[in-house]
C-alpha positions as CSV (number, residue, x, y, z in Angstrom):
1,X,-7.1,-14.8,63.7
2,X,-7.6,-16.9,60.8
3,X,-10.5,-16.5,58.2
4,X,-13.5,-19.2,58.0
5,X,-12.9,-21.6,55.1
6,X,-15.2,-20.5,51.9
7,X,-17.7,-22.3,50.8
8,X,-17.8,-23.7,47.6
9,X,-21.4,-24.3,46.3
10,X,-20.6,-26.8,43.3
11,X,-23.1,-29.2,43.2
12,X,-25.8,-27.3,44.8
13,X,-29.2,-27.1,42.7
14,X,-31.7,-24.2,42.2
15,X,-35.2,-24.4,41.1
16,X,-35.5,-21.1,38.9
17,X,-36.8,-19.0,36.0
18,X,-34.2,-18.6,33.4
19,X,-33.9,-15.2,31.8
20,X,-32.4,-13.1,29.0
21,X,-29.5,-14.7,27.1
22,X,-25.8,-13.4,27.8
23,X,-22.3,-13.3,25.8
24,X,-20.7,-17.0,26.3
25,X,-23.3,-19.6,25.6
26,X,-25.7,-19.4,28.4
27,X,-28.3,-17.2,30.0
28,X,-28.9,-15.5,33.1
29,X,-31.3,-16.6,36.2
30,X,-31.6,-15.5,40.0
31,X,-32.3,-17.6,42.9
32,X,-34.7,-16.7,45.2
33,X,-32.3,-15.1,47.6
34,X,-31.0,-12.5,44.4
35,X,-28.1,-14.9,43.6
36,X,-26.8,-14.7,39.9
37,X,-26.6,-17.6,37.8
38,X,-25.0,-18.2,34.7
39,X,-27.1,-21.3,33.3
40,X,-26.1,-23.5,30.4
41,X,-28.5,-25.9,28.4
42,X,-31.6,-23.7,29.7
43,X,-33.2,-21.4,27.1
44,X,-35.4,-18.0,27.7
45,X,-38.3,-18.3,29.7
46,X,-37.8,-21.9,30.9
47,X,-37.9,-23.2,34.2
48,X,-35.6,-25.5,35.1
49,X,-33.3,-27.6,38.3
50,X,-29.9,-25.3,37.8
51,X,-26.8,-27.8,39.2
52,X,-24.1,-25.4,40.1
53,X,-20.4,-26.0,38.3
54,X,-18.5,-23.3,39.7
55,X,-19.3,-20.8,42.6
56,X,-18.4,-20.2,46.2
57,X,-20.5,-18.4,49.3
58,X,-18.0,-15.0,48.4
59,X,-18.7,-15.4,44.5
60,X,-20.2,-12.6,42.3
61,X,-21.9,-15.2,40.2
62,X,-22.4,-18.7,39.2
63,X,-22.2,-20.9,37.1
64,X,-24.3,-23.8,36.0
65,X,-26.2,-26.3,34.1
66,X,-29.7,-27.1,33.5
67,X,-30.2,-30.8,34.3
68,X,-34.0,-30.7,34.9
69,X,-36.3,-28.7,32.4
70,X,-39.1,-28.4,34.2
71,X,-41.2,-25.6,31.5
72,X,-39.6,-26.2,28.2
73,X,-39.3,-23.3,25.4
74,X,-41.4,-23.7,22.4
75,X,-37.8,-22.9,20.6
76,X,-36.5,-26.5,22.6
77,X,-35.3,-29.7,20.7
78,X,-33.9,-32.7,21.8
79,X,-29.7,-32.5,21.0
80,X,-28.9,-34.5,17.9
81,X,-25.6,-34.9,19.1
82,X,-25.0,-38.1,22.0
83,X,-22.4,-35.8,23.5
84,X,-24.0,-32.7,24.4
85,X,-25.6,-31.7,27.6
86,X,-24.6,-31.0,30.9
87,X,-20.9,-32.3,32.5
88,X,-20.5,-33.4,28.7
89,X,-18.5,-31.7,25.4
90,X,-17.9,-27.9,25.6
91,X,-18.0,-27.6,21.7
92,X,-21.2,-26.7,21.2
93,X,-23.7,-24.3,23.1
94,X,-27.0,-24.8,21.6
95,X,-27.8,-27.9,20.3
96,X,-30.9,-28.0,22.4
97,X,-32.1,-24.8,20.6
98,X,-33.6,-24.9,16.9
99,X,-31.2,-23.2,14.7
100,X,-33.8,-20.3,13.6
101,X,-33.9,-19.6,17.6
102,X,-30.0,-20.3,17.7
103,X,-29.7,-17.1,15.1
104,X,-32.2,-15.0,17.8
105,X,-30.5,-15.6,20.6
106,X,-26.8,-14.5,19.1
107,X,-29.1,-11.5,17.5
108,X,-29.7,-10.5,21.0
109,X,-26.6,-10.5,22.1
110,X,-25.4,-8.3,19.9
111,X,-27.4,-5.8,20.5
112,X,-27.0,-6.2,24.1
113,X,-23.3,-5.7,23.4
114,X,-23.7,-2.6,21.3
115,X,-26.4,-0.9,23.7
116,X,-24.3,-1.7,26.6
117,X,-20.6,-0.9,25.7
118,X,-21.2,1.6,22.6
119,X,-24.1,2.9,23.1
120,X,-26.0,1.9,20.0
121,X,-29.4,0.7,18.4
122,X,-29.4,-1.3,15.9
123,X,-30.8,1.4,14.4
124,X,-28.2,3.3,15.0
125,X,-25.4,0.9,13.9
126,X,-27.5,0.4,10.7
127,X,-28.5,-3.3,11.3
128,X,-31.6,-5.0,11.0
129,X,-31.2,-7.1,14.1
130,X,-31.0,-10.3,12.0
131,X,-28.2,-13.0,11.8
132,X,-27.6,-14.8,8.8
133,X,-27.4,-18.3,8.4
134,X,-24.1,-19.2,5.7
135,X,-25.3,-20.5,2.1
136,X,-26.4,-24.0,2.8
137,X,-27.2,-24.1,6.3
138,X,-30.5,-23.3,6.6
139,X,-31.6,-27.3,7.9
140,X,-34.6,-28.2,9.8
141,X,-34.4,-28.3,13.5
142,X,-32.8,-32.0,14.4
143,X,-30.4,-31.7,11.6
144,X,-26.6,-30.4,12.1
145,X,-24.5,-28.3,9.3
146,X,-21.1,-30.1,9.2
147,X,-19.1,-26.6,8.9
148,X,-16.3,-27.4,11.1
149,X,-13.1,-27.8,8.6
150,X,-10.8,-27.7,11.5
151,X,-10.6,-29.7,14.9
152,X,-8.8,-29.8,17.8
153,X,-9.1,-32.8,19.8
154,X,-7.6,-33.9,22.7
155,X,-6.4,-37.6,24.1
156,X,-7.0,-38.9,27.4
157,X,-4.8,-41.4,29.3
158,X,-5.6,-44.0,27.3
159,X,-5.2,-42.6,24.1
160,X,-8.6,-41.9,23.0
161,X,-9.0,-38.8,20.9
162,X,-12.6,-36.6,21.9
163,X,-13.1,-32.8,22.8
164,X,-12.5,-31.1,26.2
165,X,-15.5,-30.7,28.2
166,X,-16.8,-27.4,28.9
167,X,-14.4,-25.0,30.8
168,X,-12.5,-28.1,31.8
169,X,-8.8,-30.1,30.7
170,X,-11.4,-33.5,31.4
171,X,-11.9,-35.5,27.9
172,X,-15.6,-36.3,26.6
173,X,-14.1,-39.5,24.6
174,X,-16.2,-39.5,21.3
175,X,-16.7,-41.7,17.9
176,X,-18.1,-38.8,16.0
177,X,-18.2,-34.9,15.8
178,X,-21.8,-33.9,14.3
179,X,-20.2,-30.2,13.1
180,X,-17.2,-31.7,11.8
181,X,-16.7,-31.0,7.8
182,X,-16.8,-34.9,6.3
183,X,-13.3,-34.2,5.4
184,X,-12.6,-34.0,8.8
185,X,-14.6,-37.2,9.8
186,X,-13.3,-39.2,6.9
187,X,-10.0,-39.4,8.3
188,X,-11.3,-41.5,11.4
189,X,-9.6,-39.7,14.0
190,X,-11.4,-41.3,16.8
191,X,-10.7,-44.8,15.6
192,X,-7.6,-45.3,16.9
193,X,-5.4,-44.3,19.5
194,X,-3.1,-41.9,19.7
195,X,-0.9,-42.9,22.4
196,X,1.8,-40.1,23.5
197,X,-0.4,-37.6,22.1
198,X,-2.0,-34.4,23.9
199,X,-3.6,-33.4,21.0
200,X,-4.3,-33.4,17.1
201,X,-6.0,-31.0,15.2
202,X,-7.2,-32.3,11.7
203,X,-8.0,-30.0,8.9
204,X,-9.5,-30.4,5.8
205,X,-9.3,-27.8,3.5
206,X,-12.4,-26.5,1.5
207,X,-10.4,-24.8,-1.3
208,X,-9.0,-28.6,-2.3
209,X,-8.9,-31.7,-1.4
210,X,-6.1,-31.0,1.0
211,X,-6.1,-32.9,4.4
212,X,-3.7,-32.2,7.2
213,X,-3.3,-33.8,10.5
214,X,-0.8,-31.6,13.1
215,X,0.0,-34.0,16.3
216,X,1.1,-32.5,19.7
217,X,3.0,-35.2,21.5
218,X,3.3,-35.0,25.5
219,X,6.7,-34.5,27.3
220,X,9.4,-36.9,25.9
221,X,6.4,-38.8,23.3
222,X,7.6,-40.3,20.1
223,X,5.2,-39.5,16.6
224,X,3.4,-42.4,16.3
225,X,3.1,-43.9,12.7
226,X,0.2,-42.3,11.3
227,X,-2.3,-44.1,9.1
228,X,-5.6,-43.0,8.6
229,X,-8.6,-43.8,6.1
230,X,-7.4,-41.0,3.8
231,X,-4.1,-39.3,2.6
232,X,-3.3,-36.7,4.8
233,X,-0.1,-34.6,5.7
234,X,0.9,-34.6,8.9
235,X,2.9,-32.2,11.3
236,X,4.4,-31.9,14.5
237,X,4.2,-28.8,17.3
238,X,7.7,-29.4,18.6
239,X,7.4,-29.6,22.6
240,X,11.2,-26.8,23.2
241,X,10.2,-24.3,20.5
242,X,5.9,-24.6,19.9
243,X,7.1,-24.8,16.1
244,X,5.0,-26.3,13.6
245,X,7.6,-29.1,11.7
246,X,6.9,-31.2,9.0
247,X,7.2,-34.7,9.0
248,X,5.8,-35.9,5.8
249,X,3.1,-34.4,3.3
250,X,2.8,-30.8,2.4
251,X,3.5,-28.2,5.3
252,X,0.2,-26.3,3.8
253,X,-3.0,-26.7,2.3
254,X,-4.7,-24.9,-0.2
255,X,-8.2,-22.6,0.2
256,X,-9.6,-20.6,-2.1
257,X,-12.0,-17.4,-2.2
258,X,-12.6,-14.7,-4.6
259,X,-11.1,-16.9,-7.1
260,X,-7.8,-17.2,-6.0
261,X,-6.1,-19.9,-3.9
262,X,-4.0,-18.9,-0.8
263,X,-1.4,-21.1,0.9
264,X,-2.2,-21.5,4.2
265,X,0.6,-23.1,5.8
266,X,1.4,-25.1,9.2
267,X,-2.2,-24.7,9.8
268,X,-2.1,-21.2,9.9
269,X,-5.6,-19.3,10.3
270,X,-8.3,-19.7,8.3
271,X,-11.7,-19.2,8.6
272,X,-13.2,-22.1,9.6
273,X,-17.0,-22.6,7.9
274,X,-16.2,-23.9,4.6
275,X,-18.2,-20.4,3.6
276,X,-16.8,-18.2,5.4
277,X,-14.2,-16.6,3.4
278,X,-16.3,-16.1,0.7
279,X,-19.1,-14.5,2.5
280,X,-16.8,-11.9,4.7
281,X,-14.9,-10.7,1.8
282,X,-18.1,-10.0,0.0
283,X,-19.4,-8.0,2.5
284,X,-16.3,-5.9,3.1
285,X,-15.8,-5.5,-0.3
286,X,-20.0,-4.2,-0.6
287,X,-19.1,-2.1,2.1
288,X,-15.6,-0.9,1.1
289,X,-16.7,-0.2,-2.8
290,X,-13.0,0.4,-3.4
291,X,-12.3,2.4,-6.6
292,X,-9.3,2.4,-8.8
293,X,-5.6,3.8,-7.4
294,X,-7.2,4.1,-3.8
295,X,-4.8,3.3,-0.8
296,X,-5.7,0.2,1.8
297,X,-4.3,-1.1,5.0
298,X,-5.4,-4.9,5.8
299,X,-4.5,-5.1,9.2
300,X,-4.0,-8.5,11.1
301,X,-4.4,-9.3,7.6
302,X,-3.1,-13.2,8.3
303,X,-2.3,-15.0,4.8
304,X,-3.8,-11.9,3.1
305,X,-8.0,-12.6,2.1
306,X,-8.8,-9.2,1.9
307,X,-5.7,-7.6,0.8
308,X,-5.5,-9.9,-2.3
309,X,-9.3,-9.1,-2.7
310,X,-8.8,-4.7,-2.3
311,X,-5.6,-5.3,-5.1
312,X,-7.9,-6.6,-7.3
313,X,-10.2,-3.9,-7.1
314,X,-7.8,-1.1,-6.5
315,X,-5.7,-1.8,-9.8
316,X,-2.2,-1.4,-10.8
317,X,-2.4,2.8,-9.5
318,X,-3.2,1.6,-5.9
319,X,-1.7,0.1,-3.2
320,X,-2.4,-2.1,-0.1
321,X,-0.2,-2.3,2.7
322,X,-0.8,-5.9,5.0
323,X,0.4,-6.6,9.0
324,X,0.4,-9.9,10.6
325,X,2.5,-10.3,13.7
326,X,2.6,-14.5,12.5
327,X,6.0,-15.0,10.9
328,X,4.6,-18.0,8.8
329,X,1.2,-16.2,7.9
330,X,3.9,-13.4,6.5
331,X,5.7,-15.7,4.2
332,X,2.5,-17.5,3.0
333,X,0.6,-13.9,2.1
334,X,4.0,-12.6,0.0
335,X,3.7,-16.1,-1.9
336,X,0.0,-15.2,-2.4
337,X,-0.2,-12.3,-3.1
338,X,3.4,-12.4,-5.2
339,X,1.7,-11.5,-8.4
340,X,0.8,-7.8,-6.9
341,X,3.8,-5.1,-7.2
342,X,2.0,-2.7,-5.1
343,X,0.8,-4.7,-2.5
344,X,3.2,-4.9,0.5
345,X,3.3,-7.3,4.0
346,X,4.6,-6.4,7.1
347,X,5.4,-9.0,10.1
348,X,4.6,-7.4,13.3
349,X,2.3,-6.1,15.8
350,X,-0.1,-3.8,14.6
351,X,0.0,-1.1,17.0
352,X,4.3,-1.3,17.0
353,X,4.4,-1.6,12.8
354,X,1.6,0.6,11.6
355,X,3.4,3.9,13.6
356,X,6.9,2.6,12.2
357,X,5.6,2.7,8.2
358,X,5.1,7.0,8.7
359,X,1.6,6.7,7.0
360,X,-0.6,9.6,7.9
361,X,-3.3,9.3,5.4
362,X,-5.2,6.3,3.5
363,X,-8.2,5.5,1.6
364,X,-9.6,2.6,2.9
365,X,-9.1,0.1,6.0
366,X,-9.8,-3.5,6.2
367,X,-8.8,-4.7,10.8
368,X,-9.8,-8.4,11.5
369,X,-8.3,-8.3,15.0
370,X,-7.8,-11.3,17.4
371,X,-11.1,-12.0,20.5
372,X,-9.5,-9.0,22.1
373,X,-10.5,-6.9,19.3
374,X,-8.0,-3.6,18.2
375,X,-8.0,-1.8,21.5
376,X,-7.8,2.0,22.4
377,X,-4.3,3.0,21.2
378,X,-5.0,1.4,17.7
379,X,-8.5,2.6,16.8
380,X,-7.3,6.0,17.8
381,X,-4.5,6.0,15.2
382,X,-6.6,4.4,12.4
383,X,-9.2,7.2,13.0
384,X,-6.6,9.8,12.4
385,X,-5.9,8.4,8.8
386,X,-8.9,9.8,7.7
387,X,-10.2,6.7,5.7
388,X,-13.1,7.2,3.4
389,X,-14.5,3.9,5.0
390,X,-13.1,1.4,7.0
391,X,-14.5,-2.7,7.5
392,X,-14.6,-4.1,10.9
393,X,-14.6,-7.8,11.0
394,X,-15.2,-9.2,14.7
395,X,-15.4,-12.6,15.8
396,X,-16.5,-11.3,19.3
397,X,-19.5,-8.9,19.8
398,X,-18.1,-7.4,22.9
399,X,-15.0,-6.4,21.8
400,X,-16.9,-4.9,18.5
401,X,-18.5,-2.8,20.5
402,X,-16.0,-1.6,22.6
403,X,-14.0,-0.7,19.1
404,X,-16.8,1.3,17.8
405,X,-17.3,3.1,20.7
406,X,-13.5,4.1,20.6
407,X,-13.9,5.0,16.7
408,X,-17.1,7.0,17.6
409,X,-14.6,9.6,19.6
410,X,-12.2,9.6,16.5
411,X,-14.9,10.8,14.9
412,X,-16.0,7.8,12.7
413,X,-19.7,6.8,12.9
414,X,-21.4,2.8,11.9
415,X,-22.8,3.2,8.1
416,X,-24.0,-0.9,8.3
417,X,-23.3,-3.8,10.2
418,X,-23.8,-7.3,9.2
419,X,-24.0,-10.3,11.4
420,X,-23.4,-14.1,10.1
421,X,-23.7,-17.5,11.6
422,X,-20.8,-19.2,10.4
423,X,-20.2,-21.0,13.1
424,X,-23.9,-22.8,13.9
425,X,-24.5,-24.9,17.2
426,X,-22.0,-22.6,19.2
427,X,-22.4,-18.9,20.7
428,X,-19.9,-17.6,18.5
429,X,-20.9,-15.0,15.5
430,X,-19.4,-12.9,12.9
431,X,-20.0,-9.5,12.6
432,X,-18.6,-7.0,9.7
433,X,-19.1,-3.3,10.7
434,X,-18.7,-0.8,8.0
435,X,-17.5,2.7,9.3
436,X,-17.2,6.3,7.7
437,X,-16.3,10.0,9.1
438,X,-18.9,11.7,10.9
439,X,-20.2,14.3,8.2
């Protein structure tokens, strides 16, 4: 007997009450008959036509766009951007939201995420509940910080550079990013065509007045001759290996934080707000307070920010010991950090290197892991190093708080955590969790 054919239910619309925001960029409503939704472009407390994207009969949930708002949010604007809004660009979340509600909303999923998967108040994490806006980004509602120093976009079949649409390979062709750093924009990307191309990314360094293009050619695509409206570098992802090559230009580009410049190369990772660096090492550093001849891990520790920032602090009597599992991060943190004797990199995966290096006791700890965050098997070893304090820096709430509720068995309790919104417009935030032993 064969099974009936599902249903899908794209394109069906629901008149509903939207409801509490959730972790991705949208917020939660239920149809009359109990059904979840998963609504973009709707806001708390509005009522609005929800269009479904994605969702069959069988599903747990769906998902979909507001494309009616039928009861608008005081905290509603109009998107400055021509390219938001529903079936359009997936780079950006909440334009429609003014950017003090923007902060709100990421507040609240925080501590949502903490409550849900640690177990913590903010109270009890040692946060006020607010998120930060970054040094100069604190605009009236209409107008857009240009933080993005890095861009991905992709080229449709004819050539045209834009930005995928949300959860989609489609293209939403553009002329103009509104988050895009100027150094980004002044290269004039989406001015001319890119024929051959799957993708360039285009980076202009905040540090200097470095500019770097890296193309991504499709299948059997000759590099086309680049010429844009400012000197740049450019680079290649080679289609057998997914290596970064040069093909003319430098192969890095300078950025600079805590007064010192670091070589990021083949456009290795960097924080992206032109602010960010800055403001995350000072707040691992306020909540490290590192002290002359101590001991340091900076793990996932990239081209080495906070390890060059713990040497300084730590002197010529301590010692810092970085792990990137990125071969080219590895050789760009030596040359960084080349002027330190006791400050040592290791290229691997954290949780195969840091058992390998025999270490069974250290002062201080510095993890920036990748989305996934550290994971079970990791947090349990750092815990058993006995660090005097250890700085969490997340890019994703959820996995935060899955971390701290793994360090909370090892024994290691939240002292203060910090949130910033260094990347404005989108769902993302930062968060830097500063941890100590239970007394």
């Amino acid at each position: 007997m064969q099974n009936a054919p599902v249903s899908s239910l794209v394109g069906e619309e629901y008149e509903v009450e939207v409801g509490p925001v959730a972790h991705g960029g949208h917020c939660i409503a239920r149809t009359e008959e109990g059904r979840v939704l998963f609504v973009r472009h709707a806001l708390p407390g509005e009522r609005v036509v929800a269009r479904v994207t994605e969702g069959e009969e069988t599903s747990r949930f769906l998902r979909a766009d507001a494309v009616s708002v039928l009861e608008a949010s005081k905290d509603r604007v109009e998107a400055p951007c021509p390219f938001a809004g529903p079936g359009r660009c997936g780079g950006c979340d909440w334009q429609h939201a003014k950017p003090g509600a923007q902060r709100r909303l990421k507040g609240e999923v925080i501590a949502e995420q903490l409550q849900r998967l640690a177990g913590l108040t903010p109270e009890e994490a040692g946060w006020d509940g607010t998120v930060m806006p970054a040094e100069g980004d604190k605009l009236p509602a209409g107008e857009v910080p240009q933080w993005r120093t890095r861009v991905q976009y992709a080229v449709d079949a004819d050539g045209h550079a834009g930005l995928r649409k949300h959860r989609s390979h489609e293209v939403e062709v553009i002329d103009h990013c509104m988050i895009a750093a100027e150094g980004v924009s002044e290269l004039g990307i989406e001015k001319r065509t890119w024929e051959g191309m799957a993708s360039i990314e285009a980076i202009a360094a905040s540090g200097s007045g470095d500019r770097q293009v890296i193309l991504t050619p499709k299948p059997g695509a000759r590099l086309p001759l680049v010429e844009l409206d400012k000197p740049v570098s450019v680079l290649r992802v080679d289609e057998k290996d997914g290596g970064v090559h040069r093909v003319h230009g430098r192969p890095f580009v300078r950025e600079r934080a805590d007064d010192r410049t670091y070589r990021v190369g083949n456009g290795g990772f960097w924080q992206v707000h032109p602010k960010a660096a800055q403001t995350l090492v000072l707040a691992v550093m306020q909540g490290l307070m590192p002290r002359k001849g101590d001991t340091a891990l900076d793990l996932y520790c990239g081209v080495g920010l906070f390890a060059g920032a713990i040497a300084d602090r730590v002197g010529d009597q301590g010692a810092v010991l970085g792990i990137e599992s990125g071969k080219r991060a590895v050789e760009d943190a030596r040359h960084n950090l080349q002027d330190y004797d006791r400050v040592r990199i290791e290229q691997g995966k954290v949780e195969s290197v840091l058992p390998r290096t025999r270490i069974t006791e250290v002062d201080l700890i510095v993890l920036d892991p990748p989305r996934a965050g550290a994971g079970k098997q990791t947090v349990k070893h750092l815990a058993s190093l006995g660090a005097r304090r250890i700085a969490y820096v997340a890019c994703d709430p959820a996995a935060l708080a899955r971390d701290l509720a793994y360090f909370k068995v090892g024994g290691y309790r939240v002292r203060t955590l910090r949130a910033f919104d260094l990347f404005p417009m989108t769902h993302h935030v930062e968060c830097v969790a500063i941890l100590e032993p239970v007394k």
